[in-house]
N, C-alpha and C positions, 0 to 999 in steps of 0.2 A: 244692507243698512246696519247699523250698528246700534247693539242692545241701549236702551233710555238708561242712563243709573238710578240705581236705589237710593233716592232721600232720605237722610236719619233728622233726629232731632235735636238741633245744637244748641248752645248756651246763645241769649240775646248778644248782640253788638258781638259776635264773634264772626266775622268776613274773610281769615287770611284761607289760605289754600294748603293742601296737601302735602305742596313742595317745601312753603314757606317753613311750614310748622315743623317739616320733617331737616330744612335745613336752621329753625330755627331763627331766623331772620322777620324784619320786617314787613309786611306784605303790604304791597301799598296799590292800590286800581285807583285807576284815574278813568270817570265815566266820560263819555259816552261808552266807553270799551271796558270788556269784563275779564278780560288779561289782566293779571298784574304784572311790572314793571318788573321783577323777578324773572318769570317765565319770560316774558318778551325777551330778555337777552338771551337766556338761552336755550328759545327755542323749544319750549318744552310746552305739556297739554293741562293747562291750570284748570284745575277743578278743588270747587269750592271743598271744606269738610263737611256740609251738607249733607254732601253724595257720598256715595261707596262705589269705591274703583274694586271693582273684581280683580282685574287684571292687566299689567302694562302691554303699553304693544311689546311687539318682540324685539324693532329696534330698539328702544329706551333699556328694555331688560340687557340685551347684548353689547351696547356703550356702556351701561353702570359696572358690568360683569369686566370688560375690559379694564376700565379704571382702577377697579377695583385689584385685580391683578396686577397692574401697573403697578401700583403702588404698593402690594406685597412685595413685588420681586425689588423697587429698590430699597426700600427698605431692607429685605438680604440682602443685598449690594452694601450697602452701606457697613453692615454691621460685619458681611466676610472684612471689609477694606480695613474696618480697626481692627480687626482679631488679628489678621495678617502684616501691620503696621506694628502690633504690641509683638507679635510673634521677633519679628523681624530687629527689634531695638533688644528684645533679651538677648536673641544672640550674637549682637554686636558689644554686650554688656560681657556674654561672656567669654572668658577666656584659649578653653577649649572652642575654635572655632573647627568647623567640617567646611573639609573644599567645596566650593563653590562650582558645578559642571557648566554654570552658562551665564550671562550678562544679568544683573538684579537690575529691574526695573520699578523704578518709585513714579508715584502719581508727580510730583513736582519739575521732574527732568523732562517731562513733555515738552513743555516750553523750552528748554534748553536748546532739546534736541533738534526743536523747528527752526529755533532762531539759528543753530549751526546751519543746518539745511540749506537755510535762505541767501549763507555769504559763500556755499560752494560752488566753483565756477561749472558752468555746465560742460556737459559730456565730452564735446567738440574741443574746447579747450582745455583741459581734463588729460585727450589724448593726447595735444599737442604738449603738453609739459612731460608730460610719460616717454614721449617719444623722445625730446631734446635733452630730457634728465639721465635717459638710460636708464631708469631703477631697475628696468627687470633683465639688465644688462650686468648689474652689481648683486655678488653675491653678501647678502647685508649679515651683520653678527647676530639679527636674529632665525637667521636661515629657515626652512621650511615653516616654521610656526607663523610665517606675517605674510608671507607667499606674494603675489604680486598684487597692484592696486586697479582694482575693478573700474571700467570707464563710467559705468552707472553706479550712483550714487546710494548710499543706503537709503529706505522708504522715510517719510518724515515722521513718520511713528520708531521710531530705532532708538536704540540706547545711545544716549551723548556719548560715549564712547565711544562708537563707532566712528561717527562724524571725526574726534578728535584725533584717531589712527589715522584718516582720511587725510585730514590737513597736513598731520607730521609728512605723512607720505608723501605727497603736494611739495614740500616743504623741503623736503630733502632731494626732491626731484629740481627745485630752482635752485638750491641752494647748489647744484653742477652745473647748474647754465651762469654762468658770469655775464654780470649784470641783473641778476634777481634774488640780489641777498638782501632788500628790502622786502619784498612782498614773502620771501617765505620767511624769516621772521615774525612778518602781521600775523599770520599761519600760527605758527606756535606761540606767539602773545594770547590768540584767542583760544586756541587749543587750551594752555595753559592755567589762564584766566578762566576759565566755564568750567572747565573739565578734568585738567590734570592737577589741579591744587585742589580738589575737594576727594580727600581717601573714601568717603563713600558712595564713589560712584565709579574706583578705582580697583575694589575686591574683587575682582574675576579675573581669568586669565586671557581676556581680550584688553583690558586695562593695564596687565603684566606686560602685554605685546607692544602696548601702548608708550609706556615707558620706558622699556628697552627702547623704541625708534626716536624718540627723545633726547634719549640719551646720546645716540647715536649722532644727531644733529650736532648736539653742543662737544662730538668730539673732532665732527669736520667741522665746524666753527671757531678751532682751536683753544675749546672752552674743558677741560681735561675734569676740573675737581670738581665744578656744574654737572659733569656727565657721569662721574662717581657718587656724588649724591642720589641722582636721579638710580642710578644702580644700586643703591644702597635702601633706598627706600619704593623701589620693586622687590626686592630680596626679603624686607622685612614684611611689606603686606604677603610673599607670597610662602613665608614661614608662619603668618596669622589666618591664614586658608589650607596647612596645614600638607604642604609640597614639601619633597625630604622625608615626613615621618609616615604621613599614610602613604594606600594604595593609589598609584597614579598613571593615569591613562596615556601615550605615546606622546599625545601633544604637553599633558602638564610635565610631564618630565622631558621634557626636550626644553621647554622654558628654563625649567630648575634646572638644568646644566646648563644653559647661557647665562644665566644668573652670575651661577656659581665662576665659571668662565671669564664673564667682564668683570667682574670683582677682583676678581685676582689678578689679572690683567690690568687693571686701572692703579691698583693699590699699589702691584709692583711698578709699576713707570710712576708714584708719584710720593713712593718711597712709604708710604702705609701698612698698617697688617690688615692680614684679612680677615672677612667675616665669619665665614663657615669651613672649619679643619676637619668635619668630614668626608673622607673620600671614597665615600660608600655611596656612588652615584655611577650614569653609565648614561650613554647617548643611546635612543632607542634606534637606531640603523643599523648598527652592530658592524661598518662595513670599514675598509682599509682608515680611511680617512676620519672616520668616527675614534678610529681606535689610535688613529697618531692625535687627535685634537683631545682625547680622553688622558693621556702620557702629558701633553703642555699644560694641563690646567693640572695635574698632581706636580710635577716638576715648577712648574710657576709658583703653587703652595712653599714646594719645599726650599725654593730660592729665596720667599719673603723669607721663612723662619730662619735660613742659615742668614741672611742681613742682620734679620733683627737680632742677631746671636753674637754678630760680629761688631755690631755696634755698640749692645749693651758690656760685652766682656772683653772685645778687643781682639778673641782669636782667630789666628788665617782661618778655621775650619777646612782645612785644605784635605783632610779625609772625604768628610761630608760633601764638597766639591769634585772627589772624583766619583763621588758613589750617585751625584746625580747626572753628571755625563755620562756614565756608563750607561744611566737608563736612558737618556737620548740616543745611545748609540746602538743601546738595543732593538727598539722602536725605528728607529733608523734602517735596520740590516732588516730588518720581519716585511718590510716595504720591495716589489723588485723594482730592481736599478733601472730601469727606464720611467717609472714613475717620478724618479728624482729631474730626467730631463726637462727641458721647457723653451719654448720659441715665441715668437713674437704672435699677438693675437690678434693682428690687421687679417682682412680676409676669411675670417670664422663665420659659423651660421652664429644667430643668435645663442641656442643652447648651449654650441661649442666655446665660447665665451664665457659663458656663465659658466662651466664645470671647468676650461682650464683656467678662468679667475681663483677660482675657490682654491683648486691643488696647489697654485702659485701662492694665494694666502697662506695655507699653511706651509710651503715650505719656508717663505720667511720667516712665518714667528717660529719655525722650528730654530732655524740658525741666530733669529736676534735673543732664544732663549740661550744658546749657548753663549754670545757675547754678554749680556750681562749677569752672566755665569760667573762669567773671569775678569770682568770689568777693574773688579776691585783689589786684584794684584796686577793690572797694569799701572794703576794709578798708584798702588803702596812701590813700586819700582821705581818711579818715577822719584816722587817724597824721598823712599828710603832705598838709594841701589843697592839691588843685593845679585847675585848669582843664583840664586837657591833655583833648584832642579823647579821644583814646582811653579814660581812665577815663568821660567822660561819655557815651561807645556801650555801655560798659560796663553804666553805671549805669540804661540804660535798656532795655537787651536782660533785665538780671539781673531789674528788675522785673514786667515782661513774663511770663516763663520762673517767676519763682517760683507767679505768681499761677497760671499753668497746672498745675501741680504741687500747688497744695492744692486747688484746683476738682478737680481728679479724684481725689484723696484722702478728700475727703468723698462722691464718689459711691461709693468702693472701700467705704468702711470703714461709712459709713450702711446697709451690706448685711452686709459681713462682720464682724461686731462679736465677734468673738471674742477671744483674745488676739491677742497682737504680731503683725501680718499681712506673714513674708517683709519685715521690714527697712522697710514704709513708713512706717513714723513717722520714724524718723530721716532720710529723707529730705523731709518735711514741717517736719521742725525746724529742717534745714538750710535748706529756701525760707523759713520764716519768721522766722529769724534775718537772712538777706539780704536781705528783704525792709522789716522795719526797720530796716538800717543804713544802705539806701539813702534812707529819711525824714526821719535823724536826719541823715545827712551834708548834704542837701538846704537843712535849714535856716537853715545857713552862707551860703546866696546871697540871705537876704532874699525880697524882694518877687519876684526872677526865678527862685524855687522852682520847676519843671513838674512836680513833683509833689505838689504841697501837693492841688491841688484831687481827685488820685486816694485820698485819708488816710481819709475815711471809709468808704470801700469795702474798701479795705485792713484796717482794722483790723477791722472787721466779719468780714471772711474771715478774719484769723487769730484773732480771739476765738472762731470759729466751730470752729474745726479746737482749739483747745484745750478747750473746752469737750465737746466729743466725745471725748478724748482721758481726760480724767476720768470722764466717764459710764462708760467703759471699763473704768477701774479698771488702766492700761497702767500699769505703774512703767516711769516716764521721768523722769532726772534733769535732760534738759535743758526739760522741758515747766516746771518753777521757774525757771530760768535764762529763760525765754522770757517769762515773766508776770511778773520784773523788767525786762525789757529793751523790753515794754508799757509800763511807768509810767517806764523814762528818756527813752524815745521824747513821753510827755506832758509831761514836762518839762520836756526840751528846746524842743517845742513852745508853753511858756508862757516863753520866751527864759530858762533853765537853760543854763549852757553844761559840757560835762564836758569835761578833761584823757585823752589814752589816751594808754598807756605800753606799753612791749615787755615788762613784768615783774612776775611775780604777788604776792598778797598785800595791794595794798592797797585795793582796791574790787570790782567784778564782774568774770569772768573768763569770758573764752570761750576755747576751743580748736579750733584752723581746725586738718586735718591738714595737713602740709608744713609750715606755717608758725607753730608755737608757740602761746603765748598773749597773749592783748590783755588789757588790765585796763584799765576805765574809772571813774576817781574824778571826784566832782564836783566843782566851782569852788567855792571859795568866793566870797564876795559882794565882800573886795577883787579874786582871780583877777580876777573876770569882770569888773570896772571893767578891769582891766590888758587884758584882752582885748579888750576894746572902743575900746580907745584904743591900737591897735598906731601908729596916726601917729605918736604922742609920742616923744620918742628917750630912749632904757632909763635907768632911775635905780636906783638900788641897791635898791630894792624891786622891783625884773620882772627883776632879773638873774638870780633861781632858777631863773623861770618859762625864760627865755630860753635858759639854759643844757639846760633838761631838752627844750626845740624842737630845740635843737643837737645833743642826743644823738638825739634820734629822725631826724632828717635822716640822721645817719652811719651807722643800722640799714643792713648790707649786703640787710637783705630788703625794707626800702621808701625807696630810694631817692628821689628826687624825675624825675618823669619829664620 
């Protein structure tokens, strides 16, 4: 039985209860019953202030104690989450920022993250685009740092980030199955929209990964200056996390050299300088292939500046030109000679694919760096014929170097026949545009052509590499521009002679980056009398002709060497 309570002695008309007074509230009893309306909801043991409570039961003590702690702890919850909110906007205020080791996660991107979650295709299907895209069959430019794409999804607690690497990946896996360049699109509109357009939710370097595969998209999309931006501004958030100047772990410096990498890479195909002229960097592998991809991105540097050298002053820089072949050909010889061979890749394991993909990647950009090495004295040859020793090393090294570069284009592409493969076409366009202007220029010498007798072979390989190009279904506007520059090539060849000019508009047009555009119109049938008889001394009909020689001599970009 339980103790009677001790009655005190209270002021008149005062009736509320213990709870009331202590929650300060109204106490209201409604008789026949001596509960109040208070206690009845919740359950509690009303007693008047009459009595004297000794002591609570032990349950009521142990829910009040709980409560009570409940509400300590969020309460520090609450006040950690601004301290760490205020922490977190100072240093994005300031400038010195420190690398970031792992994904920053804000209270707001929850919802982001779930709503991504909710439009990823599940696992099943997932592997079926994995499977049909080949991804983990392509070695991609951001190489080991994005590694291959997990059939299970991230948890729906995960940083939108993740989700958005997801999709690109997705993305770039439909985007080789032809017939699904609508749905991976949707992919990177949403990607894009939630995730890749907000820079803070982009400072880490699963965000850097992020954008590099972005990028990549919009470069087999044939979208080139799209995927230089998007490289240009992963380069810059990842100089504001402070890659390059601190200390950086395997993975963050394997980043910061594909940065550095695609940069220069993009700049030089779209005739740009580059960002960063430090070349105080290094791939953490340290292995054959690390160290010939280490040699094309300083070489790639030094190709912008001797452009932009040539464009801004005018000079061949034909020293400067052989002192960066040498370093090609030294890199070149440090490699052994069966590394440089290569065969068709039908019939490999998966692995084996993936590694002779990659060494076949770089041996082409090894050889399309050498072509657009020399690019720019086959085209000053053309404009201004000259004999000079130097354009004719030129002309011979570029023939060389192209042909290497569509030989392993058709072993790349006769396997990967998906969409636009990581930018090789445009380098194939590039060898096989230089590859016939060294034919056409060739012509000019008559009977002591040295390479008339290589023409069938020549055009065979590049009919070949166009013809695959089609089959493909690649939209390439200079693959039209290539298959007229075939039949001026035949032309010439049946003694056609064509006029180039520095100025567009009035015949075919090519665009070299650095250095403008060439337009080739053709002779007419007097021209080409007048041309063939330059002995003659000038009469008022070659005086047009002669004057439009005059202006091309004075181009401060082709000089006469």
């Amino acid at each position: 039985m339980s103790r009677p309570l001790k009655r005190l002695k209270v002021r008149k008309k005062t009736f509320s209860c213990w709870e009331c007074k202590r929650r300060k509230i109204r106490c209201e009893v409604t008789p026949p019953c001596s509960v109040c309306l208070s206690c009845q909801q919740r359950g509690l043991l009303c007693v008047s202030q009459e009595f004297v409570v000794d002591n609570e039961s032990a349950g009521e003590s142990e829910s009040r104690g709980q409560m009570e702690n409940n509400l300590d702890r969020v309460e520090t919850l609450v006040d950690q989450l601004l301290r760490q909110r205020g922490q977190q906007e100072q240093k994005n205020k300031s400038p010195n920022r420190t690398m970031l080791r792992s994904v920053p996660q804000s209270i707001s991107s929850f919802s982001v993250g779930r709503y991504l979650y909710s439009i990823l295709p599940p696992p099943a299907t997932t592997a079926v685009i994995i499977e049909h895209g080949k991804f983990t069959l392509m070695p991609t430019p951001t190489g080991r740092a994005v590694g291959a794409v997990q059939q299970e999804p991230p948890p729906p607690s995960a940083h939108p980030v993740q989700f958005a690497r997801r999709l690109i990946r997705l993305a770039i896996c439909l985007q080789q199955s032809n017939g699904q360049v609508d749905e991976a699109a949707r992919y990177i509109e949403i990607a894009s929209q939630h995730v890749m357009s907000k820079d803070d939710l982009m400072n880490s370097l699963d965000g850097l990964e992020a954008l590099t595969l972005e990028a990549t998209y919009h470069i087999n999309n044939g979208n080139p200056r799209v995927a230089w931006l998007r490289f240009r501004r992963a380069l810059a958030i990842a100089q504001l996390l402070g890659l390059g100047v601190t200390e950086m772990t395997d993975r963050a410096e394997g980043i910061w050299f594909l940065l550095l990498m695609a940069d220069r890479y993009m700049s030089l195909r779209l005739g740009l300088p580059f960002a960063v002229e430090d070349n105080n960097f290094s791939d953490p592998r340290g292995d054959a292939l690390s160290k010939l991809k280490y040699i094309h991105v300083v070489v790639s540097g030094r190709i912008i500046a001797r452009n932009l050298r040539m464009q801004r002053q005018g000079e061949p820089e034909y020293d400067e030109t052989l002192k960066i072949h040498y370093s090609l050909k030294q890199v070149a010889r440090s490699l052994p000679s069966d590394w440089w061979s290569f065969s068709s890749l039908h019939g490999l394991a998966a692995a084996d694919v993936l590694e002779k993909t990659s060494t076949l990647s770089a041996q082409l950009t090894h050889h399309y760096l050498i072509v657009v090495l020399h690019q720019p004295y086959i085209v000053k040859s053309l404009v201004s014929p000259t004999t000079n020793e130097h354009v004719s090393y030129s002309k011979l090294v570029v023939c060389s170097a192209s042909r290497e570069v569509l030989l392993r284009f058709l072993v790349i592409r006769s396997f990967h026949r998906g969409g636009s493969y990581f930018g090789f076409e445009e380098k194939a366009c590039t060898a096989m545009c230089v590859l016939l202007l060294a034919h056409i220029d060739g012509y000019r010498l008559g009977q002591a052509n040295s390479l008339e007798h290589q023409r069938p072979q020549d055009l065979a390989l590049v009919n070949n590499v166009l013809s695959l190009l089609e089959e493909m279904h690649v939209p390439n506007f200079e693959v039209e521009i290539l298959k007229k520059l075939v039949g001026i090539e035949e032309q010439v060849a049946d003694g056609a002679n064509y006029s180039w000019m520095k100025k567009s508009g009035a015949g075919l047009e090519l665009t070299m980056p650095y250095f403008g555009t060439v337009c080739w119109v053709l002779m007419s049938p007097r021209e080409q009398v007048i041309h063939q008889e330059t002995s003659l001394p000038p009469s008022s009909d070659t005086a047009g002709l002669l004057d439009f020689l005059d202006m091309l001599e004075e181009s401060p970009l082709f000089d006469q060497a």
